[in-house]
C-alpha positions as CSV (number, residue, x, y, z in Angstrom):
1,X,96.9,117.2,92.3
2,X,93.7,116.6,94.1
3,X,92.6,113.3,92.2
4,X,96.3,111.6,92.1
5,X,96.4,110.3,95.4
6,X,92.7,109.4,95.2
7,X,92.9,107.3,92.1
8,X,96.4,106.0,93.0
9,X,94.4,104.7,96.0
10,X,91.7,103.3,94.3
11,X,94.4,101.6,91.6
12,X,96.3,100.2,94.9
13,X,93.3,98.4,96.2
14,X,92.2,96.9,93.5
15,X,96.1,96.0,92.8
16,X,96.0,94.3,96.2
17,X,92.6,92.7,95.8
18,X,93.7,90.7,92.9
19,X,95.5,88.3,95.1
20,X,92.3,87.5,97.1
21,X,91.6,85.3,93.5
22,X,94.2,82.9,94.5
23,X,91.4,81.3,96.8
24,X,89.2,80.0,93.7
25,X,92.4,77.6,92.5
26,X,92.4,76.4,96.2
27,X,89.9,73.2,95.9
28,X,87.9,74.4,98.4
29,X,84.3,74.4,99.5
30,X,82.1,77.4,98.2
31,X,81.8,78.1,102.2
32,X,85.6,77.8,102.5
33,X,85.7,79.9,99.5
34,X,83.5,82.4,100.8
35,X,85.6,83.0,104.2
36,X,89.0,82.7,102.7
37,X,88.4,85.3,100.3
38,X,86.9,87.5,103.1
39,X,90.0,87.0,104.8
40,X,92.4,87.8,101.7
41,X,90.4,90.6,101.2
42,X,90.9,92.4,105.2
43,X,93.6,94.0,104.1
44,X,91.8,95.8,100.5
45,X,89.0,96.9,103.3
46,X,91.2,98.7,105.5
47,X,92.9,100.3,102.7
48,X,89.8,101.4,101.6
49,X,88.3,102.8,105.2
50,X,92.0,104.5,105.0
51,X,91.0,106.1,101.5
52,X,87.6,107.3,102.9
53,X,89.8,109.5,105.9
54,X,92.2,110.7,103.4
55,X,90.0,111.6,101.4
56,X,88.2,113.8,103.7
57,X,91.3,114.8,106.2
58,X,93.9,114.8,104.1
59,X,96.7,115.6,106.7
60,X,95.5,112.7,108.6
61,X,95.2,110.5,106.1
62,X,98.6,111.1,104.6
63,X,100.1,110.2,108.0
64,X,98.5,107.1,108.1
65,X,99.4,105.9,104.8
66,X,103.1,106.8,105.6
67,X,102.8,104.8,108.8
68,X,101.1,101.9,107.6
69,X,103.8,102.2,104.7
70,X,106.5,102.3,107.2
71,X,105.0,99.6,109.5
72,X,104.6,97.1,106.1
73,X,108.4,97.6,105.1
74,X,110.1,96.8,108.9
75,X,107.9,93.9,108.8
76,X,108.8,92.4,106.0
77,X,112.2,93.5,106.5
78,X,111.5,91.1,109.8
79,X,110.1,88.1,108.4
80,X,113.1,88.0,105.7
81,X,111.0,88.5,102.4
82,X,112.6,89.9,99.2
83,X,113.0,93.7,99.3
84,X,110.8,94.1,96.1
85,X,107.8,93.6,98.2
86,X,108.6,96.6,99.7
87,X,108.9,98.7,96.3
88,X,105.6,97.2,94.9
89,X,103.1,97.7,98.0
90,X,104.8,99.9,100.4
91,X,106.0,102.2,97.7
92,X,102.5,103.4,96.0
93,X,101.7,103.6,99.5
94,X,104.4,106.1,100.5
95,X,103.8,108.1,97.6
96,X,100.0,108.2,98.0
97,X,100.4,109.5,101.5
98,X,102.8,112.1,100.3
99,X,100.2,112.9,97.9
100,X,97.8,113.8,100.3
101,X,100.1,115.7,102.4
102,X,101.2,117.5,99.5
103,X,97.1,118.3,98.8
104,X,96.7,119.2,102.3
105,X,99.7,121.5,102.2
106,X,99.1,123.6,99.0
107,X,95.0,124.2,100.4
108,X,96.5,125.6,103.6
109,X,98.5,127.6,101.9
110,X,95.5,129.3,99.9
């Protein structure tokens, strides 16, 4: 129970940073290159500063994920995209932070 949110988290960023590669079939400039992959890959940083919490505050962690979970689905909901983007990013992310709530829950209870 401990490592399965930690390595879901770990599969789910490099799941997401595979579509930063989308960049090299672009034509661009190696300098062009250099900041739009930086820029595809914001979002695999944060999810990655957000493994480092959970990691070490579980509870806190957990929340997050199910916020930032929650927050990803209404806005796609919003900007009209097919509701299978919400199953393939904001669902590993639901069930990570319910992972880690989960951890956090059956420690306390020790």
């Amino acid at each position: 129970m401990f490592w399965a949110p930690r390595v879901l988290g770990i599969l789910l960023i490099v799941f997401i940073s595979l579509f930063a590669l989308d960049v090299f079939d672009m034509g661009l400039s190696p300098s062009e290159v250099i900041v739009a992959l930086f820029m595809h890959l914001i979002p695999s940083m944060l999810l990655a500063i957000l493994l480092a919490v959970a990691w070490k505050y579980e509870l806190i962690g957990g929340i997050v994920y199910l916020l930032f979970a929650l927050w990803y689905s209404v806005t796609i909901v919003m900007e009209g995209a097919p509701p299978t983007y919400i199953v393939i990013i904001a669902g590993p992310v639901f069930l990570i932070g319910g992972l880690f709530i989960e951890n956090w829950r059956r420690e306390r209870s020790k």
